[in-house]
C-alpha positions in Angstrom: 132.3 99.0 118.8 131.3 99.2 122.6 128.4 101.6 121.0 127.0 99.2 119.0 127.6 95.9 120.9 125.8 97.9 123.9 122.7 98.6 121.6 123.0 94.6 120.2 122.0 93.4 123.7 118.6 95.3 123.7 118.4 95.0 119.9 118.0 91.2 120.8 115.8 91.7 124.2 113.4 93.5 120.9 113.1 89.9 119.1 111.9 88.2 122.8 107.8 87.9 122.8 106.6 88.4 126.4 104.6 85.7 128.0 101.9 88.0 129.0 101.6 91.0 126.9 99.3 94.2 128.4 98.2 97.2 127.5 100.7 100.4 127.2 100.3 103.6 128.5 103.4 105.2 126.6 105.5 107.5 128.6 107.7 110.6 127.4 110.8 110.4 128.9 110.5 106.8 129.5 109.8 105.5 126.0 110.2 108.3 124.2 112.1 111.7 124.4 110.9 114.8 122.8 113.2 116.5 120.5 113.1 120.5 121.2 113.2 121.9 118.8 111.8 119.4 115.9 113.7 118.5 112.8 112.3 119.6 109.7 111.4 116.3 107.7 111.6 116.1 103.8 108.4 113.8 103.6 105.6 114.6 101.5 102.9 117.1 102.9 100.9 114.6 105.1 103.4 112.1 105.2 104.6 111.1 109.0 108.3 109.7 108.9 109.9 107.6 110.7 113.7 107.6 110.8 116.2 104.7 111.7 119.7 106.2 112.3 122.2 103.5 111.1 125.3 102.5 109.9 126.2 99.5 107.3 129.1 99.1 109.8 127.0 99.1 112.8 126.6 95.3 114.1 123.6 96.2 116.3 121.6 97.9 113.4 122.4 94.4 111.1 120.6 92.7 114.0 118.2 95.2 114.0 116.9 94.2 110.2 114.6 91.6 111.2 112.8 94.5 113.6 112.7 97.0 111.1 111.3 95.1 108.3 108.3 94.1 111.0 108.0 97.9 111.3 107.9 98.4 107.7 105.1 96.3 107.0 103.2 97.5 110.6 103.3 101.1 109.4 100.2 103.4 108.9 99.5 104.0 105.5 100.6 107.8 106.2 103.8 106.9 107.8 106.7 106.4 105.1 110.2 105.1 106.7 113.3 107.1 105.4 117.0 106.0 106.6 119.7 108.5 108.1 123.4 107.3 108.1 126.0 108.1 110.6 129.4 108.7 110.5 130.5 109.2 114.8 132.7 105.5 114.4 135.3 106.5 112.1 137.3 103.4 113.5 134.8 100.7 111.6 134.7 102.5 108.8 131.3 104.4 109.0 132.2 108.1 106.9 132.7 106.2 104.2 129.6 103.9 104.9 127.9 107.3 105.0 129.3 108.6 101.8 128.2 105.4 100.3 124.4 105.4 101.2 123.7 108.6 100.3 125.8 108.5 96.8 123.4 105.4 96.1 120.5 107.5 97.5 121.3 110.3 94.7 121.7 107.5 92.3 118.2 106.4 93.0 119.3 102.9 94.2 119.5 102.6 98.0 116.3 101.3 98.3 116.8 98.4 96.6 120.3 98.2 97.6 119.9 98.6 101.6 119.6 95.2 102.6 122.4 93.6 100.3 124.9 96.3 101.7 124.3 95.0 105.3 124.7 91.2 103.8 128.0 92.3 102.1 129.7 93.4 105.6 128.2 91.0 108.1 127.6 87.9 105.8 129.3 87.7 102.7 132.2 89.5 104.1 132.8 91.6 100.6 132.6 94.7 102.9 133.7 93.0 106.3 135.1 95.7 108.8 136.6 93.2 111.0 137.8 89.7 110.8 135.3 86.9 111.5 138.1 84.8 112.7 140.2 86.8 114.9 137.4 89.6 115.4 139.9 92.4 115.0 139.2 95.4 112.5 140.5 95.3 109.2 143.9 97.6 108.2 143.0 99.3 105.5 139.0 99.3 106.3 136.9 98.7 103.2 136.9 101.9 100.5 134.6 104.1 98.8 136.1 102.3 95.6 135.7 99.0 97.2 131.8 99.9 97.6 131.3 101.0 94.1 132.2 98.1 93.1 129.7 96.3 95.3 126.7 98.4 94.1 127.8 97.7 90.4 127.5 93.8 91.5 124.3 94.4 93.1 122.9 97.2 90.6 125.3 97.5 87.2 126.0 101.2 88.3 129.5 101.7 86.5 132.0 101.9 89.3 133.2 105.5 88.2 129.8 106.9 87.6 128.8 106.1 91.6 132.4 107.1 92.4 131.9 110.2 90.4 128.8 111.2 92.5 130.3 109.6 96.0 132.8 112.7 95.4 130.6 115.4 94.5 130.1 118.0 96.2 126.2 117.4 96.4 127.2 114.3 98.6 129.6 116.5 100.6 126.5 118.8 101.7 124.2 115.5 102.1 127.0 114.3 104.5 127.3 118.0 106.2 123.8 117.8 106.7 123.2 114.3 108.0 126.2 114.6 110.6 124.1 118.1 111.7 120.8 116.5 112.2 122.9 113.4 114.0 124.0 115.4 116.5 121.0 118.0 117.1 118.4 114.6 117.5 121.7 113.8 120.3 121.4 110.4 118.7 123.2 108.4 121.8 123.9 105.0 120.2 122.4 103.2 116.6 120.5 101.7 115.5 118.0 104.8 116.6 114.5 105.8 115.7 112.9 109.2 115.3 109.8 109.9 114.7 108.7 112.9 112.3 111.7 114.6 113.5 109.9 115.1 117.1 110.7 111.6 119.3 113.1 109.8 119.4 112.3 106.4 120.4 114.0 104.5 123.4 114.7 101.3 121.8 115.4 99.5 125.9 111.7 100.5 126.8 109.8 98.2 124.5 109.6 94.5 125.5 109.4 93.1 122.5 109.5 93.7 118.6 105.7 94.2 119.0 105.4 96.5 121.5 108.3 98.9 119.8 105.8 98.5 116.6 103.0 99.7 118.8 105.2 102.5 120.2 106.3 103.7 116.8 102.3 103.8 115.7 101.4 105.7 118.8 103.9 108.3 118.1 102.6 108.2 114.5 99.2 108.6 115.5 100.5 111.9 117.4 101.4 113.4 114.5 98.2 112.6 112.0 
């Protein structure tokens, strides 16, 4: 939790417009960090992604929504935005967060999906980790069963059929493999952004959600 509420405070310093905006010279190591060696990307060939690192059970990376969908809609037309889960906060839940994202993203529905699994812990409460009265976590946390049934709501995915892939060993070596590239990008806190598996982005340096748009397309540019 101290992760994420950390991150939440310059999540929300992102939404603040500066009075006077001016022109950036972007910095490695200030603004960015470059990533030795680079992650291989699974883009197509021209294709520049950008990658949030994020958890469903994260509270800083629900804040950070309104950001990202700015971003989305402020990206080159060579740029494509891909999503990497984590799983380092076992305590609010996030391996089986994990498991769940990338069941749906063999299943062909996290896309469509992403936003109403963020709504279904932090508004709705059908996946709440904590309780929004006393603010303590939840005994037992929300289960992979408990999230099938939420995608069948949102999707009509039979709740066995998404528990049958959630359990699969494909998903086992998608979860092997995110965890690996989570810890070789030394992802310090979520949300987090990468860029084409080369920068990762310094979400405090920006002063506003512009200027972290116009970071992310200078880093794209880099790479065109």
């Amino acid at each position: 939790m101290k992760r994420c509420i950390a991150t939440l405070f310059g999540v929300a310093a992102l939404m603040l417009t500066l009075d006077c905006q001016a022109a950036h010279a972007w910095a490695q190591g200030r603004n960015y960090v470059l990533l030795t060696p680079a992650q291989q990307t699974h883009v197509p060939e021209g294709k520049v992604d950008v990658m949030e690192v994020f958890s469903y059970g994260c509270i800083a990376c629900n804040g950070f929504q309104p950001v990202m969908e700015k971003l989305r809609h402020s990206l080159p037309p060579n740029a494509e935005m891909v999503f990497l889960p984590a799983a380092f906060n076992p305590g609010e839940d996030w391996p089986m967060f994990q498991r769940a994202y990338l069941a749906a993203q063999s299943l062909g529905i996290a896309d469509r999906t992403h936003q109403g699994m963020f709504d279904a812990v932090w508004k709705t409460g059908e996946l709440a980790v904590s309780d929004p009265a006393t603010h303590r976590l939840k005994v037992p946390q929300p289960s992979i069963e408990d999230a099938a049934r939420c995608y069948e709501r949102m999707t009509g995915v039979k709740p066995e059929t998404f528990l049958s892939v959630a359990k699969s060993f494909a998903v086992e070596v998608k979860i092997r493999s995110a965890n690996a590239q989570v810890a070789a990008m030394q992802v310090p806190s979520t949300p987090c952004l990468v860029v084409n598996g080369k920068y990762r982005v310094n979400l405090d340096s920006p002063g506003s959600a512009d200027d972290l748009v116009d970071l992310v397309r200078y880093l794209v540019g880099k790479e065109t």
